[in-house]
C-alpha positions as CSV (number, residue, x, y, z in Angstrom):
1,X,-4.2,34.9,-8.1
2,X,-5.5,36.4,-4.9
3,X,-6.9,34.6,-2.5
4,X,-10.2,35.0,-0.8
5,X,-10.6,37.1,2.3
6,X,-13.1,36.5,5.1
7,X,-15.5,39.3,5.2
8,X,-17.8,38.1,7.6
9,X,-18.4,35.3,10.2
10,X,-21.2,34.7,12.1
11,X,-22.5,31.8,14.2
12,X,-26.3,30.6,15.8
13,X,-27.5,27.6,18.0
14,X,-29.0,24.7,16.2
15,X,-29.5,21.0,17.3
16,X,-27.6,17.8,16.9
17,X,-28.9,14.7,15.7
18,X,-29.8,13.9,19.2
19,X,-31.8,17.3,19.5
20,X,-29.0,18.8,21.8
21,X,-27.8,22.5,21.1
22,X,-24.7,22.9,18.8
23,X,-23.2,26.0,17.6
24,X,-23.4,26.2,13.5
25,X,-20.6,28.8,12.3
26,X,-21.5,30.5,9.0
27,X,-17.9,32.0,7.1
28,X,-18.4,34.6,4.3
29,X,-15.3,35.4,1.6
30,X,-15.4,38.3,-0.7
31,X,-19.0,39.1,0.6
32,X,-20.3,36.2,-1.3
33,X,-18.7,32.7,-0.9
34,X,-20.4,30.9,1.8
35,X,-18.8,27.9,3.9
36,X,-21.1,26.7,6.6
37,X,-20.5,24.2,9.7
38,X,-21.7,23.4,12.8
39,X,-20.2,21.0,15.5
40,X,-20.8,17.4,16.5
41,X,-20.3,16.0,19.9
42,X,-19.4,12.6,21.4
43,X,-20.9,10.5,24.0
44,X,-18.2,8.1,25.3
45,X,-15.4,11.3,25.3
46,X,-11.9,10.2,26.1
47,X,-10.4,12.2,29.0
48,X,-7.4,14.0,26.8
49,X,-9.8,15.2,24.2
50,X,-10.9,19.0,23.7
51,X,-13.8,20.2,25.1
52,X,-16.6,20.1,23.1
53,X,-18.3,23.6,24.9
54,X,-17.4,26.0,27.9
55,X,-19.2,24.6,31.2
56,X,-22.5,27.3,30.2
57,X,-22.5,25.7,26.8
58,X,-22.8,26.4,22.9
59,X,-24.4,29.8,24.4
60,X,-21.0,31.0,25.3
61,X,-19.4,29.9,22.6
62,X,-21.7,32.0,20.9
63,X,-21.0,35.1,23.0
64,X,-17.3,34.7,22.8
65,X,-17.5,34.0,18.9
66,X,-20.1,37.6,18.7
67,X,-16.9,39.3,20.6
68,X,-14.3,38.4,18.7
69,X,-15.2,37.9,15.4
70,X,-13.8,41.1,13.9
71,X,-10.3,39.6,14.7
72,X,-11.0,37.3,11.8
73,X,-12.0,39.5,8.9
74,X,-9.0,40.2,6.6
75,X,-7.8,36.6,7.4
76,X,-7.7,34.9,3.5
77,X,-10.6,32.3,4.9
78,X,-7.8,29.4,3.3
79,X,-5.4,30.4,6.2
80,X,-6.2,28.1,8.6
81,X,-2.4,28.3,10.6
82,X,-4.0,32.3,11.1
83,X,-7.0,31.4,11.9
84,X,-5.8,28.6,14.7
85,X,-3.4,31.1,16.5
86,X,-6.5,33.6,16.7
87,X,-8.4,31.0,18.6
88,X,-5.5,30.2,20.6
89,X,-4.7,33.4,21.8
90,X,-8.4,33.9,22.8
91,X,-8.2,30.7,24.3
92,X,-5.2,30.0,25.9
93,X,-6.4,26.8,27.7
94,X,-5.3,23.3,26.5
95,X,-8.3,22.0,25.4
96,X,-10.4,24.8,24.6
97,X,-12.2,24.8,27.5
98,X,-12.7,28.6,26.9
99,X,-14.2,28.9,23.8
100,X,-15.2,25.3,23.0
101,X,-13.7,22.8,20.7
102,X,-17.1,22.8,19.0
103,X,-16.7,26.4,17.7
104,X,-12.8,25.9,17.2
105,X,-14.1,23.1,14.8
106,X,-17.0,25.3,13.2
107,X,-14.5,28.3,12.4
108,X,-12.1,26.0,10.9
109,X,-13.7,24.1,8.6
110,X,-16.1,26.8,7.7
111,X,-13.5,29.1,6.6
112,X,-12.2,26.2,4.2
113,X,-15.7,25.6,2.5
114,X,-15.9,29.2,1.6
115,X,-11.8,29.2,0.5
116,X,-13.3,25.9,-1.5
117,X,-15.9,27.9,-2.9
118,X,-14.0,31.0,-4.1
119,X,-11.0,29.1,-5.7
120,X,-13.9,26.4,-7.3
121,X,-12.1,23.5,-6.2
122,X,-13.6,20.7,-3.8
123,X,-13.1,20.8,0.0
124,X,-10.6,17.8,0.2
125,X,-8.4,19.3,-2.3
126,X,-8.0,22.2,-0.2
127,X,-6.9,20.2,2.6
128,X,-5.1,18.0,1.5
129,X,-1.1,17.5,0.5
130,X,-1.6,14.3,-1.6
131,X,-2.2,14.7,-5.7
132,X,-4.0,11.2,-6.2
133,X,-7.0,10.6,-3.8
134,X,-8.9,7.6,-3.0
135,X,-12.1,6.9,-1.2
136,X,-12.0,5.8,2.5
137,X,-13.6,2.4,2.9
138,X,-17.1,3.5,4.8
139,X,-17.6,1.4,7.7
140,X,-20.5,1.4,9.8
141,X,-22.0,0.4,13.4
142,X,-24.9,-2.5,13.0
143,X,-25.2,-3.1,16.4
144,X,-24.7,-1.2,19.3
145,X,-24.4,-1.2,22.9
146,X,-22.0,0.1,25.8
147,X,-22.5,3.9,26.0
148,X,-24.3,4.1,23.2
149,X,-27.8,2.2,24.0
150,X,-29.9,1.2,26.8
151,X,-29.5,-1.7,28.9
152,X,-29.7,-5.5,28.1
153,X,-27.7,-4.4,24.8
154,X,-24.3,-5.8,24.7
155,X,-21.4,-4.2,26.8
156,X,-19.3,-4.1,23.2
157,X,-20.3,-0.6,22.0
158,X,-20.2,-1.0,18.2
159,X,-19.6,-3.9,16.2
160,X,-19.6,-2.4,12.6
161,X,-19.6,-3.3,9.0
162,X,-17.4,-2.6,6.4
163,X,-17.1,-3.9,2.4
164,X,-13.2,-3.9,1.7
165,X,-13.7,-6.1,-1.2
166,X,-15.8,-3.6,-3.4
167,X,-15.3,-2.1,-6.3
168,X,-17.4,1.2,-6.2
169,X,-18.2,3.6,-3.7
170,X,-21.8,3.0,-4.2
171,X,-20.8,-0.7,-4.1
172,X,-19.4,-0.3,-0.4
173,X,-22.1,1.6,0.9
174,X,-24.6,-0.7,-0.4
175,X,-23.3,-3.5,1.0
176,X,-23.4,-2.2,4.3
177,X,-27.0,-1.3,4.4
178,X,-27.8,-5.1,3.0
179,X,-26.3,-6.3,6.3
180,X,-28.0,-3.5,8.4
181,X,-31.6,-4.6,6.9
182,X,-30.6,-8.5,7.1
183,X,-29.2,-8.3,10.8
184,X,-32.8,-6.8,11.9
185,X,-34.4,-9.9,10.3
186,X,-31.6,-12.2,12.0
187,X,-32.5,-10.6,15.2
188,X,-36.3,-10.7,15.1
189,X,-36.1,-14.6,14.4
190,X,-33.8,-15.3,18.0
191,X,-36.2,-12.6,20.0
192,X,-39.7,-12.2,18.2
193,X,-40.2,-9.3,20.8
194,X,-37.3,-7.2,19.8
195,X,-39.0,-4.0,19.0
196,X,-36.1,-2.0,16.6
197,X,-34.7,-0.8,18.8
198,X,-31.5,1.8,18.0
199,X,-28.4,3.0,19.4
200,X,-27.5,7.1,18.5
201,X,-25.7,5.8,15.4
202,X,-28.3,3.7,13.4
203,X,-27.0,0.0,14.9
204,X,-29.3,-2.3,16.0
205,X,-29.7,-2.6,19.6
206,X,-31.2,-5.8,20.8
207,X,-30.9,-7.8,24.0
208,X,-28.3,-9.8,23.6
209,X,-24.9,-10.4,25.2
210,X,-21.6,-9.6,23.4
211,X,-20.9,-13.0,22.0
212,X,-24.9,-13.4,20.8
213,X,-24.0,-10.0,19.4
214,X,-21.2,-10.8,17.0
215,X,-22.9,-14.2,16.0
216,X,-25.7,-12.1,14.6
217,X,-24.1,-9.9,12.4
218,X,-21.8,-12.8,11.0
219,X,-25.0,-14.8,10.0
220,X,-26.5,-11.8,8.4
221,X,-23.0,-11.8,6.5
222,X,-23.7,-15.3,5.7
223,X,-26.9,-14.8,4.9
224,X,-26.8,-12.6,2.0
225,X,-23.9,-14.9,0.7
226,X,-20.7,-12.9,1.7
227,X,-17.5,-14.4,3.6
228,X,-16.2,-12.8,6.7
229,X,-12.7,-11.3,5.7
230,X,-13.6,-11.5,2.3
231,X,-16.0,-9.3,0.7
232,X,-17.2,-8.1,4.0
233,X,-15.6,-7.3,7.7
234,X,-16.8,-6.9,10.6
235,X,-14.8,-4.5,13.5
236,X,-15.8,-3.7,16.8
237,X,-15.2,-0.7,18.9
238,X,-15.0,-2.0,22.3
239,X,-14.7,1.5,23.6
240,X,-12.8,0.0,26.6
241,X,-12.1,3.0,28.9
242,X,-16.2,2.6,29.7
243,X,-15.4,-0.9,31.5
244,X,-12.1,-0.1,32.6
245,X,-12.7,0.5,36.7
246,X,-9.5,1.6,38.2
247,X,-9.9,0.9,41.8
248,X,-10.7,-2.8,41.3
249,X,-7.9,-2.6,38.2
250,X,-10.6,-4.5,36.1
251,X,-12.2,-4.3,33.1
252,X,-16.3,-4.8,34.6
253,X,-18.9,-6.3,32.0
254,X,-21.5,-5.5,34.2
255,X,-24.6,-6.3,31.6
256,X,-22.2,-9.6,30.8
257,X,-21.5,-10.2,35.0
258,X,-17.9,-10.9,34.0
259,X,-14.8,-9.1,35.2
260,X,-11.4,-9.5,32.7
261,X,-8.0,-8.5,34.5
262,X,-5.7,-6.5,32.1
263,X,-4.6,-10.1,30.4
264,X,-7.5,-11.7,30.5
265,X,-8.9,-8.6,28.3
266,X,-6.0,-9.1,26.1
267,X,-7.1,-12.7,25.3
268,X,-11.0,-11.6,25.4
269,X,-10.0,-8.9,22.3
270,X,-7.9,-11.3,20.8
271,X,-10.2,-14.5,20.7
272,X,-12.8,-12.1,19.2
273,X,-10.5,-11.1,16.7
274,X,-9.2,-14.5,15.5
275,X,-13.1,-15.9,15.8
276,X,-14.6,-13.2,13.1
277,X,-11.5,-12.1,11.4
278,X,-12.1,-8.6,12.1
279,X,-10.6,-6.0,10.0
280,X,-11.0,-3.1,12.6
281,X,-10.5,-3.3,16.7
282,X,-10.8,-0.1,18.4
283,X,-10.1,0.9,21.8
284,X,-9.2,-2.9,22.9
285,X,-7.8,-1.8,25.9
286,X,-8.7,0.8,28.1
287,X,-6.9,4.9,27.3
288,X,-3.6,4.6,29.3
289,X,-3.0,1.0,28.3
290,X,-0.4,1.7,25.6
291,X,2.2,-1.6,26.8
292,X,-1.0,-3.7,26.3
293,X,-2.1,-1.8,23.0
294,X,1.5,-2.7,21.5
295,X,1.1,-6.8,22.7
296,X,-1.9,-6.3,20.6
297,X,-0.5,-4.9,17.4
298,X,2.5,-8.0,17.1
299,X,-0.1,-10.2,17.7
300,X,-2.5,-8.8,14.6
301,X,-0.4,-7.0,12.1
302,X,-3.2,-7.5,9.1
303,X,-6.2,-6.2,11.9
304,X,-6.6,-2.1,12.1
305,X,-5.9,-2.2,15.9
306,X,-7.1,1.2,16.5
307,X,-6.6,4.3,19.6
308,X,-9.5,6.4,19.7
309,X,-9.4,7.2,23.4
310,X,-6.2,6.0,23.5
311,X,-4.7,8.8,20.8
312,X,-7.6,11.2,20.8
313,X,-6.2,13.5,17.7
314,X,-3.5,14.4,19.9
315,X,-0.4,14.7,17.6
316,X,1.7,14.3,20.8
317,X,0.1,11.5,22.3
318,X,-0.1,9.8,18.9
319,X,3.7,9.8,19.1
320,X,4.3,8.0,22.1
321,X,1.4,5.7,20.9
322,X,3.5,5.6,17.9
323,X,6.9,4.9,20.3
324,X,5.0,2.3,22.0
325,X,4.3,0.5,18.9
326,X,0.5,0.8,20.5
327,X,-1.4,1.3,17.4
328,X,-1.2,1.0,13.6
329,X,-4.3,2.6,12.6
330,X,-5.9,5.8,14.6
331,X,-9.2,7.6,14.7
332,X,-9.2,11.1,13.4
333,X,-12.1,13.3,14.7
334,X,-11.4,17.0,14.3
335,X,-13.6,18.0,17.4
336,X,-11.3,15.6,19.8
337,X,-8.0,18.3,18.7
338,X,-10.4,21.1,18.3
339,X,-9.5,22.8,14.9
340,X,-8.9,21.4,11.3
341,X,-5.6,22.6,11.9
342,X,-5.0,20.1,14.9
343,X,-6.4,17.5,13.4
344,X,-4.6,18.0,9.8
345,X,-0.9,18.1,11.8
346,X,-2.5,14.8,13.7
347,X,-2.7,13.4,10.3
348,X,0.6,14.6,9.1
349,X,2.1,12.9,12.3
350,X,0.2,9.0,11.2
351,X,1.1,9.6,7.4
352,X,5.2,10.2,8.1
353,X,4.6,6.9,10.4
354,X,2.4,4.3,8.9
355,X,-0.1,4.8,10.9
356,X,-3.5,3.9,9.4
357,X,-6.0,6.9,9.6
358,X,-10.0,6.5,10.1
359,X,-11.8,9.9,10.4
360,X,-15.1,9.6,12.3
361,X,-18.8,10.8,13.1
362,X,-19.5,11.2,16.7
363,X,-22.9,10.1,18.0
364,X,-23.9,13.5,18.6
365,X,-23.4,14.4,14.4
366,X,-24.6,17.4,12.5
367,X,-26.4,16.7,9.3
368,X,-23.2,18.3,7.5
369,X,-20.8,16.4,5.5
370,X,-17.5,17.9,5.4
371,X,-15.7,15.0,7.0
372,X,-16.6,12.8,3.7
373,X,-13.8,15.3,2.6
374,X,-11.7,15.3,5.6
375,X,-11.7,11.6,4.8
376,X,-10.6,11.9,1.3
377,X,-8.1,14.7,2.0
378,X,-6.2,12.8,4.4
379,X,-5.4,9.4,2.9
380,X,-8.0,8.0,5.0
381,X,-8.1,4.4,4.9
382,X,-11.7,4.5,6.6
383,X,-14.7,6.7,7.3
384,X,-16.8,5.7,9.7
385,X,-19.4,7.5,9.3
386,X,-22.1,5.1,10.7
387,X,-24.7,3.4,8.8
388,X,-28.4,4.9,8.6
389,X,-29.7,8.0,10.1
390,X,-30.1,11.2,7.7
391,X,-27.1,12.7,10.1
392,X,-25.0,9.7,9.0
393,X,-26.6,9.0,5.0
394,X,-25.5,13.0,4.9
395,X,-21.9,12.0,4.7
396,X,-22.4,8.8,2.5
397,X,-24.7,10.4,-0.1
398,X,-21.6,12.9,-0.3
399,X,-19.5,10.4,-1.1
400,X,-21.4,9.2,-3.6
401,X,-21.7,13.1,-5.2
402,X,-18.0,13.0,-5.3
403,X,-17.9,9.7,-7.2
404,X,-19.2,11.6,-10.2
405,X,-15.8,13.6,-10.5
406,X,-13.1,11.9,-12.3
407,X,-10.5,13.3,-9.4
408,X,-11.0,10.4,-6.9
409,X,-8.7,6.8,-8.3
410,X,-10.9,4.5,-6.9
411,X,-10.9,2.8,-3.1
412,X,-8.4,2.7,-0.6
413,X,-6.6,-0.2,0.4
414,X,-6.7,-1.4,3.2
C-alpha cells in the first residue's frame, strides 16, 4: 500500500475575498493527484499569531516557495510532520515571519488534498484520529461591527447565529440564512434609510449601538417563531483586544462613548450573556486577560466562553489558558499556528482537555473549502464559517456535499 509522493508543487498570486493578493499553493502526487489551496487572512489579528506574509508580501512568499520547492518532492504529500520540519528549517523564525504563515498553510493543506485524492478517501478522514465524525454546528455573523465595518456600526464585532437545535445539516444552515434575511427586514423598519450595508463577513451592518444591535437579531429570532436558547442562539465575538487601551487600562467604546474598567467589562460580558442566553462569547476580555477569562468560565459553564486572541492556535498558550481555567471552548484557525500540522497538535492539546474547538474563516477568506473538513476532522463542535458571501456559502455548500456520504453520524453536540 504505497503512499503517494509529491512530484510537484507550485504556487501563484490570486486575490482574497476582499480583492487583496493571497498566495494559492497547487500540490501534485504521482504526477496526477491534485490538491490545491490558497491562504486566508484576518483583520482583527491577535499579536501571538503567525504571520500571515513576509513584510514585501505574498510576492515573497512566492519567491521563497519557487526556491525551495525541490526540497519537497519525494516527501509522500500525507506526511505533513516532513513537510512542517521543511518549512521550519527554511524558516526558523517563530511565527513565520520568513516565509509567511499563508504559504505554511497553503503547502500543508494542499499536500493533504492530493494524499486525499490518491488514497480516494475524503480530506477529514485524513486528518483526523476519530472513527465516528459529526458535523460542527455552522454559526454565523448577522451583524457586524468593531474591526469589521465602518463607523456608526456597533463596537461589538460579530454577534452571530447559530441553530443547535437542528436536525440536519441543511436544517442548520437554513436556519441561519432565515435570520440573516429577517434581521435586514427588522432593521429597515427602526432606520428606513439603512442602505444594506455589510461587514467583510456577510453581517449586517447598520447604525446602531451594541445593545440596539443584539435586540435586533433577537426579534428577527422571534420573528420567524424560534426561542433564543432553544432552536436558535445567538453569540457574540466581542473581539476585545480592539477596545482594550493599555495606557488608560480601559476597555474604550468609543462609537458607544463608554469606558468599562477590567470589572466593569466582566459584568458588561456577563449581563449580555444572561440577557440573550448566548451559546458562544468570544474574546470577552481583552488577549492577556486569562485571570478574568477564568471568572468568566465559573460564572457560565453551559456558554462556549471562547479565546481567539486570547489562545491564537498556539498549543502552548492554550495550556496555560487551559491552567488558568481561562477558556472551555477555543478558536481553531490554521493560519493563526501557520501549518495544518500546528493547528492539528493545537487540537490534540483541547481534545485531551475538554476544551471545546470551533475552527473558523477569517474575513479575508479564499473561496476554498477545506476547513468544512478541518471542522469535521477535529471534533469540532463549531464552524464558523460566516453566513453569506460565495467565500463563506463555499464552505457551507461543502458541508452540505458531505451530507450525502453515510460517514458523517449526524450533528455535534454542543
Amino acid at each position: 500500500n504505497r503512499l503517494a509522493k509529491i512530484t510537484s508543487i507550485k504556487g501563484r498570486i490570486i486575490h482574497n475575498s476582499r480583492g487583496t493578493k493571497t498566495i494559492e499553493v497547487d500540490v501534485i502526487s504521482d504526477n496526477q493527484y491534485l490538491g490545491r489551496t490558497s491562504a486566508p487572512s484576518g483583520a482583527s489579528v491577535g499579536k501571538y499569531e503567525a504571520a500571515s506574509f513576509p513584510e514585501d508580501g505574498p510576492e515573497e512568499s512566492l519567491r521563497i516557495l519557487n526556491e525551495n520547492s525541490k526540497k519537497f518532492l519525494e516527501f509522500e504529500s500525507s506526511d505533513l510532520k516532513s513537510i512542517d520540519e521543511t518549512l521550519k528549517a527554511i524558516d526558523q523564525t517563530s511565527n513565520y515571519s520568513k516565509i509567511g504563515g499563508g504559504l505554511a498553510y497553503a503547502i500543508t493543506i494542499a499536500s493533504m488534498e492530493s494524499a486525499s485524492k490518491a488514497v480516494g478517501k475524503q480530506l477529514f478522514e485524513l486528518i483526523s484520529e476519530q472513527d465516528e465524525y459529526r458535523f460542527p454546528i455552522p454559526i454565523g455573523n448577522i451583524l457586524g461591527g468593531g474591526a469589521h465595518a465602518g463607523p456608526g456600526t456597533p463596537d461589538i464585532q460579530e454577534i452571530l447565529i447559530s441553530a443547535p437545535g437542528a436536525k440536519t445539516i441543511r436544517d442548520a444552515i437554513e436556519t441561519n440564512f432565515k435570520v440573516h434575511k429577517e434581521l435586514r427586514n427588522v432593521i429597515e423598519k427602526t432606520d428606513p434609510s439603512f442602505t444594506n450595508g455589510r461587514g467583510d463577513e456577510g453581517g449586517w451592518a447598520p447604525k446602531c449601538d451594541n445593545e440596539k444591535a443584539l435586540e435586533l437579531c433577537a426579534m428577527a429570532c422571534e420573528n420567524l417563531g424560534y426561542t433564543l436558547g432553544k432552536e436558535v442562539s445567538l453569540g457574540v465575538d466581542f473581539a476585545s483586544s480592539t477596545q482594550w487601551n493599555e495606557e488608560k487600562h480601559l476597555y474604550v467604546y468609543e462609537r458607544a462613548g463608554f469606558e468599562n474598567t477590567p470589572e466593569k467589562q466582566i459584568e458588561f460580558v456577563a449581563s449580555i450573556i444572561e440577557k440573550y442566553k448566548l451559546i458562544y462569547a468570544e474574546d470577552a476580555v481583552h488577549e492577556e486577560a486569562f485571570g478574568d477569562m477564568s471568572e468568566l468560565v465559573s460564572k457560565f459553564p453551559k456558554t462556549m466562553i471562547t479565546g481567539d486572541d486570547l489562545t491564537v492556535t498556539n498549543k502552548d498558550i492554550l495550556k496555560k489558558a487551559i491552567e488558568n481555567k481561562s477558556c472551555n471552548a477555543a478558536i481553531l484557525k490554521v493560519n493563526q499556528a501557520g501549518s495544518l500540522y500546528d493547528a492539528l497538535e493545537f487540537a490534540k492539546v483541547a481534545d485531551n482537555n475538554d476544551i471545546k474547538l470551533i475552527t473558523s474563516h477569517r474575513s479575508g477568506e479564499s473561496i476554498d473549502s477545506q476547513i468544512s473538513h478541518i471542522g469535521i476532522g477535529t471534533n469540532s463542535k463549531m464552524l464558523k464559517v460566516g453566513v453569506v458571501g460565495g467565500e463563506r456559502v463555499a464552505k457551507l455548500n461543502e458541508l452540505i456535499r458531505l451530507s450525502e456520504h453515510d460517514l458523517i453520524q449526524g450533528m455535534a453536540e454542543v
